[in-house]
C-alpha positions in Angstrom: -88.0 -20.0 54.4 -84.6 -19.4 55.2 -82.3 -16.1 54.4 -80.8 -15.8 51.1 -83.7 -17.5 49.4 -85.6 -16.5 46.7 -89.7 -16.3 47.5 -91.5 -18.8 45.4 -93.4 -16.0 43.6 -90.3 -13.9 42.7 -89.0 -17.4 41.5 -92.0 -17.7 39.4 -91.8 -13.8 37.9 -88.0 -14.6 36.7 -89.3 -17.3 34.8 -92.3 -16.1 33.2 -90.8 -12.7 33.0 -87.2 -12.8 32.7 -84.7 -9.8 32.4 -84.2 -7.7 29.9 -82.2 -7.7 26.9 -81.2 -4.8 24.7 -79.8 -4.5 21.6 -77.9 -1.6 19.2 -79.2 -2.7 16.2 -81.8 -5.4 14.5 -80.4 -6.0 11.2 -76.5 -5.6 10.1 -74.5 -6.4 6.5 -71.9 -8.6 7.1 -69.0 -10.2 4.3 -67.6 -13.5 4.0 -65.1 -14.0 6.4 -65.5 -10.6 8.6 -65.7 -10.5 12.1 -68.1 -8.1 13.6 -69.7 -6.9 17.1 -73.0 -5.9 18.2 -73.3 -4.2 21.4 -75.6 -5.3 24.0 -77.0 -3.8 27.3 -78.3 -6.2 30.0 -80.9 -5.1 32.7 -81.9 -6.8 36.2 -85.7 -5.1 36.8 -86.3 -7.1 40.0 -85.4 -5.9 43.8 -83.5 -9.1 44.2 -80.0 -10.2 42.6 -80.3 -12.4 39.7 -77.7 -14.7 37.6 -78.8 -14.6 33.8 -77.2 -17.4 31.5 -76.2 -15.7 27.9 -76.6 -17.6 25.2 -77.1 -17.5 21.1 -78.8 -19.0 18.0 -76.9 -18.7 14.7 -76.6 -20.5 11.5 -74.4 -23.7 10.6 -71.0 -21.8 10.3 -71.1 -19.0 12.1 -69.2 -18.6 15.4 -70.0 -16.1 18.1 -69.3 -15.3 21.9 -70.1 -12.8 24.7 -67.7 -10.4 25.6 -67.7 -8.0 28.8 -64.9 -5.5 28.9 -62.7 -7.8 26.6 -63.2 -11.2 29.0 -65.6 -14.0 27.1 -68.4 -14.6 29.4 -71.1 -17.3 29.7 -73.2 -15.9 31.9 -73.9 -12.4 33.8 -74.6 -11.6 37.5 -76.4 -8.4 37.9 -77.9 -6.8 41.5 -81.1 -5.8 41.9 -82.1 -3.0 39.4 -78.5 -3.2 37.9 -77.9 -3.2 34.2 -74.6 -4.1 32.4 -72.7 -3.6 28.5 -71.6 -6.7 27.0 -70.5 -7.5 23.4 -71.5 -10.1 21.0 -68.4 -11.2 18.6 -69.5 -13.0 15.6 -67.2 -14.4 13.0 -69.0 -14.7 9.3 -67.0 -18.5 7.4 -65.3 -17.1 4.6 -67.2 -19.2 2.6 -71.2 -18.4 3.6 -73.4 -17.3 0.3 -75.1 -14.1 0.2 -78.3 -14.4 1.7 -80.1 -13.7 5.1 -79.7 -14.9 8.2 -81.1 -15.0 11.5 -79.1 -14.6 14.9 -81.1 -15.0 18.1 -79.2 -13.6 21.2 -80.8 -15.2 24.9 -80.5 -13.8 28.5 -83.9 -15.0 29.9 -85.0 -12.6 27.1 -84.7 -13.0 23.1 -83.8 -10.2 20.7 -83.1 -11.5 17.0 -80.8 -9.8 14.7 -81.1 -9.9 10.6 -77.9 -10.6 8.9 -77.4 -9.9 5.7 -74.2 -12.0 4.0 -73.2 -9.9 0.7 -70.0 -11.0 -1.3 -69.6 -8.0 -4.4 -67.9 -9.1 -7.5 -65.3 -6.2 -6.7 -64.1 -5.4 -3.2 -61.8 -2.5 -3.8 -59.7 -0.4 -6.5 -56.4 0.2 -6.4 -55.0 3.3 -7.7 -51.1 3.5 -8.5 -50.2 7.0 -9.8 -46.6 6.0 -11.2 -46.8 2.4 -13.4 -42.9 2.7 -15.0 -39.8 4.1 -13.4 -36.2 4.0 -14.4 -33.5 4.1 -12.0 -29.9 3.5 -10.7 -29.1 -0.2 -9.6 -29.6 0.1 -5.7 -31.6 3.3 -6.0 -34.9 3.2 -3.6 -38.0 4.2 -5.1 -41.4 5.6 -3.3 -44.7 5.3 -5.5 -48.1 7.1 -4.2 -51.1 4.4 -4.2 -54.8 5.0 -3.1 -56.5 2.1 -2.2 -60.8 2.6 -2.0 -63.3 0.4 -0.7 -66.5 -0.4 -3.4 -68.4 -2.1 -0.5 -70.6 -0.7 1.9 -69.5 -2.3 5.0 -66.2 -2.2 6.1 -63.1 -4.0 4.7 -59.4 -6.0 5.6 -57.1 -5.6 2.6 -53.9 -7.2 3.1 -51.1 -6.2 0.7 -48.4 -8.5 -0.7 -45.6 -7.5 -3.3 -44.0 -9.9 -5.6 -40.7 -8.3 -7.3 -37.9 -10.1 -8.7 -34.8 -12.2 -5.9 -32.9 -9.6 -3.7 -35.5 -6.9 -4.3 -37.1 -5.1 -1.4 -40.8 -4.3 -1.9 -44.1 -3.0 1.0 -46.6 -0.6 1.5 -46.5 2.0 3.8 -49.4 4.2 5.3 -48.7 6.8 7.5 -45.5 6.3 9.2 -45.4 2.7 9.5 -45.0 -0.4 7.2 -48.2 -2.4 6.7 -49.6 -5.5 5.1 -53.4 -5.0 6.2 -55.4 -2.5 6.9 -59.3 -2.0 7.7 -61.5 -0.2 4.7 -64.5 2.2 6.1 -67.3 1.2 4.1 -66.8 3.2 1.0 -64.0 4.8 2.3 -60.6 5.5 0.6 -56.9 5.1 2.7 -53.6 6.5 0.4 -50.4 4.7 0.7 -46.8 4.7 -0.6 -45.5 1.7 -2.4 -41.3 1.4 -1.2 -39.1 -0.6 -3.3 -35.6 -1.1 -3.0 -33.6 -2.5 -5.7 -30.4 -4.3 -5.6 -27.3 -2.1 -6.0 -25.6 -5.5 -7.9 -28.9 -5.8 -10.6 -28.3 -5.6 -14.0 -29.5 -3.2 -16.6 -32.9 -4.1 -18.2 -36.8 -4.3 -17.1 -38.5 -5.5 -14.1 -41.6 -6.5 -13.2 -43.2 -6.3 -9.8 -47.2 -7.4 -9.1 -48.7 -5.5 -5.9 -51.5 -7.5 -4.3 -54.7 -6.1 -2.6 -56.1 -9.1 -0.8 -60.0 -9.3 0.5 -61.9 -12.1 1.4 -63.6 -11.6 -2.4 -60.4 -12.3 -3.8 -57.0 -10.6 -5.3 -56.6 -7.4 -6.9 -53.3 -7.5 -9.0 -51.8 -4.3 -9.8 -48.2 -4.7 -12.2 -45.4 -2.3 -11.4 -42.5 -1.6 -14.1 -38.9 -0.9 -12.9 -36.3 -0.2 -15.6 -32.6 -0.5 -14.2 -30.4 2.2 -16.2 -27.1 1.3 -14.5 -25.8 -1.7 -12.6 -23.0 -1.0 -9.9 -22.1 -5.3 -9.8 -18.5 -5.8 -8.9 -18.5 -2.4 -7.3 -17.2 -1.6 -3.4 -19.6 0.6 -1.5 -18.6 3.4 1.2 -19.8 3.1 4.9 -19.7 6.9 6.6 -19.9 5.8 10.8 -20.5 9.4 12.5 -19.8 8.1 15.9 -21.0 10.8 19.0 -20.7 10.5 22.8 -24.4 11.5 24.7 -23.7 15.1 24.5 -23.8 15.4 20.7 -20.2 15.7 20.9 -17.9 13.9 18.0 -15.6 10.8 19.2 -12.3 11.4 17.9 -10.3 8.1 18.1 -13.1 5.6 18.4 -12.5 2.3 16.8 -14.5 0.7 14.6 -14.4 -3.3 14.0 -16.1 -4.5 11.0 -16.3 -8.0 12.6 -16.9 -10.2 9.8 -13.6 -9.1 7.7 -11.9 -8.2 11.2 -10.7 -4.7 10.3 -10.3 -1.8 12.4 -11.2 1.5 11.1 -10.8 4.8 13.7 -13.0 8.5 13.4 -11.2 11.5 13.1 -11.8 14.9 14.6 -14.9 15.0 13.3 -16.1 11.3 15.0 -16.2 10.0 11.4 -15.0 7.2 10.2 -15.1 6.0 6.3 -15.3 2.6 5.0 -15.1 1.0 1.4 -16.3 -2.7 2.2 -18.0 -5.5 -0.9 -21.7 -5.3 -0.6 -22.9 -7.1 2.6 -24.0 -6.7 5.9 -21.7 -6.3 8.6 -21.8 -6.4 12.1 -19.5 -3.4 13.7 -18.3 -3.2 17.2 -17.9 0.8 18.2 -15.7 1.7 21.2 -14.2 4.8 22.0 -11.5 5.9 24.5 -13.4 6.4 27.6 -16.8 5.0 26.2 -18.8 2.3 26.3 -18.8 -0.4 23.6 -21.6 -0.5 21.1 -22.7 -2.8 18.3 -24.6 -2.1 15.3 -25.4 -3.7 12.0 -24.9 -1.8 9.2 -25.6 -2.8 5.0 -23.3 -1.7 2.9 -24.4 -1.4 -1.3 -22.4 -1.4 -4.1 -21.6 1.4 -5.2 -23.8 3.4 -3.0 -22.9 5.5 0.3 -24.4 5.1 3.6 -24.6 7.0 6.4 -25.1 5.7 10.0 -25.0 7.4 13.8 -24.0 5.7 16.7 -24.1 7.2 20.2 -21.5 5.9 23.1 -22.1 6.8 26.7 -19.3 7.8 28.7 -17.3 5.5 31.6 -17.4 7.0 34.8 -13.3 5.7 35.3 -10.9 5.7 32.0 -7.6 6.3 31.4 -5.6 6.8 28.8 -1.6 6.9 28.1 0.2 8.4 25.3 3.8 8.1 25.2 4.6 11.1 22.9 8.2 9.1 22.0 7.7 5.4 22.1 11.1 5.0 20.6 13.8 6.4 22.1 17.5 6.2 20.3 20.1 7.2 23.0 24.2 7.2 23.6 25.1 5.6 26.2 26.0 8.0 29.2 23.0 10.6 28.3 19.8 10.9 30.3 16.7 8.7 28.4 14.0 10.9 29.2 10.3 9.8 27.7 7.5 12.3 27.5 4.3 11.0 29.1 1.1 11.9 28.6 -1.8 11.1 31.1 -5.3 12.0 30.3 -8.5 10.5 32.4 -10.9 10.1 29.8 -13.8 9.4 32.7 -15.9 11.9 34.3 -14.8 11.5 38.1 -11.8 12.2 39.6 -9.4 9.5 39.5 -5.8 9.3 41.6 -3.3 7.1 39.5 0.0 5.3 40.6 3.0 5.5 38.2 5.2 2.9 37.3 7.4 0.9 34.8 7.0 -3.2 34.6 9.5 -5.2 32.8 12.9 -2.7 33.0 15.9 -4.3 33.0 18.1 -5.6 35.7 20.3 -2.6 37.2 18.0 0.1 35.3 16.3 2.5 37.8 13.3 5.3 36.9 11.6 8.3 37.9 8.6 10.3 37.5 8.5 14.0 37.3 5.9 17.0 36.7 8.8 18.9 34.8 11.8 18.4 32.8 14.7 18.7 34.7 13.4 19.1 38.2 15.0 17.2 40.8 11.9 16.2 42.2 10.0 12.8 41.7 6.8 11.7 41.7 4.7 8.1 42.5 1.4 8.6 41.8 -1.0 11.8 40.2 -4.5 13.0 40.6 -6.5 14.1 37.8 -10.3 15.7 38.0 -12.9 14.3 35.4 -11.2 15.1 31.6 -8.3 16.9 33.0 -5.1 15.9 31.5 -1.4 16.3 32.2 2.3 15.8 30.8 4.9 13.7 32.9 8.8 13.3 32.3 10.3 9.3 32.7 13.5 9.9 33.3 16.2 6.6 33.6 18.9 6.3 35.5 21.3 3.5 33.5 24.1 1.4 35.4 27.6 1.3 34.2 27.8 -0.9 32.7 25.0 -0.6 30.2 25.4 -2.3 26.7 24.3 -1.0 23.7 21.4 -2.7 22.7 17.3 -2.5 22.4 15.1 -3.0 25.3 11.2 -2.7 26.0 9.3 -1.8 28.8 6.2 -1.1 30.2 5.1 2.0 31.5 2.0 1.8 33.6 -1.0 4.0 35.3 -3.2 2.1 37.9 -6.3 3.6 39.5 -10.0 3.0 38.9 -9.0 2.1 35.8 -5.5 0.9 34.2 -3.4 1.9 31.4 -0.4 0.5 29.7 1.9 1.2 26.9 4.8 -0.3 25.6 8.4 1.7 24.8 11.6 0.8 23.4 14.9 2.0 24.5 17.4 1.7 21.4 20.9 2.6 23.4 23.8 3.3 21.1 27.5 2.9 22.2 30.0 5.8 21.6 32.7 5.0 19.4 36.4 7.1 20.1 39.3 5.7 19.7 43.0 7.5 21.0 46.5 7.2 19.4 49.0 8.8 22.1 52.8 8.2 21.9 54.4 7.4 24.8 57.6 9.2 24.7 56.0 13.1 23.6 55.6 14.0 20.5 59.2 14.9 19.3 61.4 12.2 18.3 65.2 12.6 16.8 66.9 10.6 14.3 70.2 11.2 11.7 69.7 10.3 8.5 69.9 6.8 7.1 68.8 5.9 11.1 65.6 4.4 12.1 63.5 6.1 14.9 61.3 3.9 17.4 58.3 5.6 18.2 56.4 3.6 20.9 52.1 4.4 21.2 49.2 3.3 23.5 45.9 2.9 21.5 43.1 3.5 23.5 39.3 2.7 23.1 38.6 6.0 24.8 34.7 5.5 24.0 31.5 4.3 25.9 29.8 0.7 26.1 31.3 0.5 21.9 33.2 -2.6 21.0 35.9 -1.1 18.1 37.3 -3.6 15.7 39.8 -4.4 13.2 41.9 -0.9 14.0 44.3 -0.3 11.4 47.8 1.6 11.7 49.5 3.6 9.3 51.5 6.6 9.3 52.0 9.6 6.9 55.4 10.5 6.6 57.7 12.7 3.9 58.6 11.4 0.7 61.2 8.7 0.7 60.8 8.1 4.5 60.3 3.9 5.5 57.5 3.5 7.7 56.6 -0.1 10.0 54.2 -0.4 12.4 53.8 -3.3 14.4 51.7 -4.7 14.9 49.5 -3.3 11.9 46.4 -4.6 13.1 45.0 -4.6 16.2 41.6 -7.4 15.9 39.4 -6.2 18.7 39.3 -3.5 21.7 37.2 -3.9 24.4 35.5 -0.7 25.6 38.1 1.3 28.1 41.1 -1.4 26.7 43.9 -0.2 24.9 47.1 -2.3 23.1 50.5 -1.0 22.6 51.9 -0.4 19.1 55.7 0.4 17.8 56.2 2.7 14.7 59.5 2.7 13.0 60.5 5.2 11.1 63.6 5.1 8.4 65.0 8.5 8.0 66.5 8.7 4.4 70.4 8.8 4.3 70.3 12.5 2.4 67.8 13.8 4.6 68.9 17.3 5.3 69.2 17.9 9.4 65.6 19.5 10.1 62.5 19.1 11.7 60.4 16.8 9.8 56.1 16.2 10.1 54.9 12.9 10.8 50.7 12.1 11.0 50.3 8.6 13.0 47.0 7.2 12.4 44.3 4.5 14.2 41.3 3.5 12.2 38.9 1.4 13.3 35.5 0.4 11.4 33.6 2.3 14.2 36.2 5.5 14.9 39.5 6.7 13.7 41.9 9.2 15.2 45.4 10.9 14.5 48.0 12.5 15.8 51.2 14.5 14.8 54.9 13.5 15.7 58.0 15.9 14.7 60.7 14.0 14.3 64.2 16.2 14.4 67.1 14.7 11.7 70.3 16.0 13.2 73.8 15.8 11.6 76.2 13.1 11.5 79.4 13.5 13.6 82.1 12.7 10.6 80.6 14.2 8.4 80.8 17.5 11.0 84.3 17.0 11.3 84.5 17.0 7.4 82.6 20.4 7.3 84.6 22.0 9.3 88.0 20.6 7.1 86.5 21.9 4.3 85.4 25.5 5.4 89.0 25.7 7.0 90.9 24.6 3.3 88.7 27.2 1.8 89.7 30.1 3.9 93.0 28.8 4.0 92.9 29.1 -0.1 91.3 32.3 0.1 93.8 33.7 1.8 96.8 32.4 -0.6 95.2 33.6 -3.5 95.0 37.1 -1.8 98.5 37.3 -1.0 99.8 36.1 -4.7 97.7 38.3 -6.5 96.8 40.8 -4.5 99.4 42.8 -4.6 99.6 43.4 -8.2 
């Protein structure tokens, strides 16, 4: 014979003989529908190796396989004196009558296995401690429940809940939700019934049915739910507790309710409140220096809701706050923003400083303190370290009044960016100065020519519509031409005449004359003395008549004096 071959006699024995086939039980009770195993140990007696075929007998109906660890087999190689476990799976129809059975089980040896089919008029009993409650539209609601097995073998029950539309309804047992769950025979599991009722549900009574499924049929259990108050038409409040890795609040952090595209942002405290309409919404969580998140979230009506979201940290952030945004200035001060540069990442970041968009003749520079004559181009900040920088602009000349934005930037790892606004104002001073000094003389009944520059002594302003008027003593004529002067152009200036009529009984004096400029942006004054000197005739006629009177005097004297 050649090697590898079996001798005829050992040949012979494995067919007579066979190996040998062992059992774990000869009779077993089995329900409609169940699926059940029956272990198995196989055994090679012979010094040779030997391939035994497995195979099985069962009634019309029935299914079954071989199983060895977890693999469906049809046949089984053993060496010589080596035995092996295997598993026989056999699924009972859900419809097979109570009765008994046979089940033959073949390798080269036949063990037979009794089965007895049972199907009880009641599988189980359910037990529901709590069969009414009363509660709050959109109040949840957790019932104990027992559910026991009246069988002796064991039991699937599968749980179903039929409540009213928008209800919420399951079974829990342990920690997790369910909807089946294997019976001991005779054996008893406890559950907890959940049901969530809609916050919008209006006051009255509900019914709910809680099913306990076998394959003997339905057990019906009824469940009464009375709602007390009804919160339809009602906002509910969403309270987001937003926290970076290390437990630490987000201050800041924006939250987008995507669906109404708002924006909500945490305080201190990395919370962040929301009254939204019943719903489900779909929020999008980022925080300066974090990592985006998103997160559904249901909101009820009139009910509050709490939810936690954690962000993880960017290695590289940035983040500017210009501390004055908008900046009013004269024109010929200093604009000097207050910058604030903070890197919200946890390495070390180097940042260059600039300013994009400025306008044409405008110059800038950065500095660590206010006032130092030293600038800077670029900054280095550790992980969270944050400092304060001064913007200080240089303005040409010729600067105009006016508003103007700008950019002011911070480029490393990562960029920032903000906005400003520069509102420059002009300054508005107008000057009345008379050309001549301020002392002017005159003799009554004359007029006196007083000649004045008017200046627009301010910076950048445009002054219009200047007026000019004088205030002068009673029954004085004043003139001055022209009266109005339309426009002047900063630094201009336009000449002006004022006459002034000096009554013809003004007494010879020094008089006080006010000359004014008013413009709708400015207005300005000065003070003229004008002297009034005598007449000559009427000199000549003083003197005549101080001389008669002496001469009179003396007459007088000498007529009656001597009496």
């Amino acid at each position: 014979m050649r090697g590898g071959s079996l001798p005829l006699v050992a040949m012979l024995g494995v067919l007579i003989i066979g190996g040998s086939l062992e059992v774990s039980t000869t009779g077993i009770s089995v329900l409609p529908g169940e699926e059940v195993e029956i272990e198995l140990k196989a055994t090679n007696p012979y010094t040779f190796p030997l391939e035994l075929p497995l195979e099985y007998t069962a009634p019309e109906g029935f299914e079954g396989w071989f199983e060895v660890a977890g693999l469906r087999v049809n046949s089984l190689r053993l060496g010589a004196g080596e035995s092996a476990a295997l598993v026989f799976r056999l699924r009972v129809p859900e419809g097979a009558e109570p009765g008994r059975y046979t089940l033959r089980l073949r390798a080269f040896g036949t063990q037979r296995v009794e089965l007895r089919v049972v199907r009880p008029s009641k599988a189980v009993q359910a037990l529901v401690e709590v069969r009414g409650a009363e509660v709050e539209a959109g109040e949840r609601l957790e019932i104990p429940a027992e559910v026991r097995s009246l069988v002796d073998v064991p039991l699937v029950v599968n749980f179903s809940c039929r409540a009213p539309a928008g209800w919420r309804c399951g079974m829990v047992y342990g920690d997790a939700k369910s909807y089946s769950i294997t019976l001991p025979a005779g054996g008893t599991r406890s559950l907890r019934v959940e049901v969530e009722t809609p916050s919008e549900e209006l006051v009255g009574d509900y019914v709910l049915r809680l099913g306990f499924t076998t394959v003997f049929g339905e057990l019906q259990v009824p469940l009464y739910v009375r709602i007390s108050e009804s919160h339809r038409g009602e906002n509910g409040t969403l309270r987001l507790r937003v926290v970076g890795r290390d437990g630490v609040p987000v201050a800041s952090a924006e939250v987008l309710v995507e669906e109404l595209n708002l924006s909500y942002h945490t305080g201190g405290d990395g919370e962040a409140v929301m009254e939204l309409p019943p719903g489900t919404y779909s929020l999008l969580v980022s925080g300066p220096g974090y990592y985006s998140e998103r997160l559904e979230a249901s909101v009820r009506a009139g009910w509050s809701e709490e939810r936690r979201v954690v962000l993880g940290k960017r290695p590289y952030a940035v983040e500017m706050v210009v501390e004055n945004p908008v900046l009013s200035q004269t024109l010929g001060e200093t604009p000097v923003f207050r910058v604030r540069l903070i890197n919200l990442g946890y390495m070390e970041d180097e940042y260059r400083l600039g300013v994009e968009g400025l306008p044409e003749g405008f110059y800038y520079r950065f500095k660590e303190e206010a006032g130092s004559p030293e600038g800077v181009s670029a900054v280095y900040l550790r992980g969270g370290e944050e400092r304060t920088l001064y913007l200080e602009l240089v303005l040409p000349p010729n600067a105009r009044p006016g508003e103007y934005s700008f950019r002011v930037s911070a480029s490393g790892r990562s960029e920032a960016r903000e906005e400003v606004r520069l509102r420059l104002r002009g300054e508005y001073r107008v000057m009345i100065e008379p050309l001549e000094g301020y002392m002017s003389t005159a003799a009554p009944g004359e007029v006196a020519e007083v000649r004045v520059r008017v200046v627009n002594a301010g910076r950048g302003g445009t002054l219009t519509r200047v007026n000019l008027s004088a205030e002068a003593p009673e029954g004085w004529g004043v003139e001055a031409v022209p009266q109005l002067i339309p426009v002047l152009e900063p630094g201009g200036s336009a000449m002006a005449v004022f006459r002034l009529r000096v009554p013809p009984d003004a007494l010879p004096s020094e008089y006080m004359v006010r000359l004014r400029a008013v413009a709708e942006q400015s207005s300005a004054g000065v003070e003229l003395r004008v002297r009034v000197r005598e007449r000559g005739a009427g000199a000549v006629l003083g003197v005549a008549i101080i001389l008669l009177t002496l001469i009179a005097l003396v007459v007088v004297y000498r007529r009656f004096g001597r009496r």
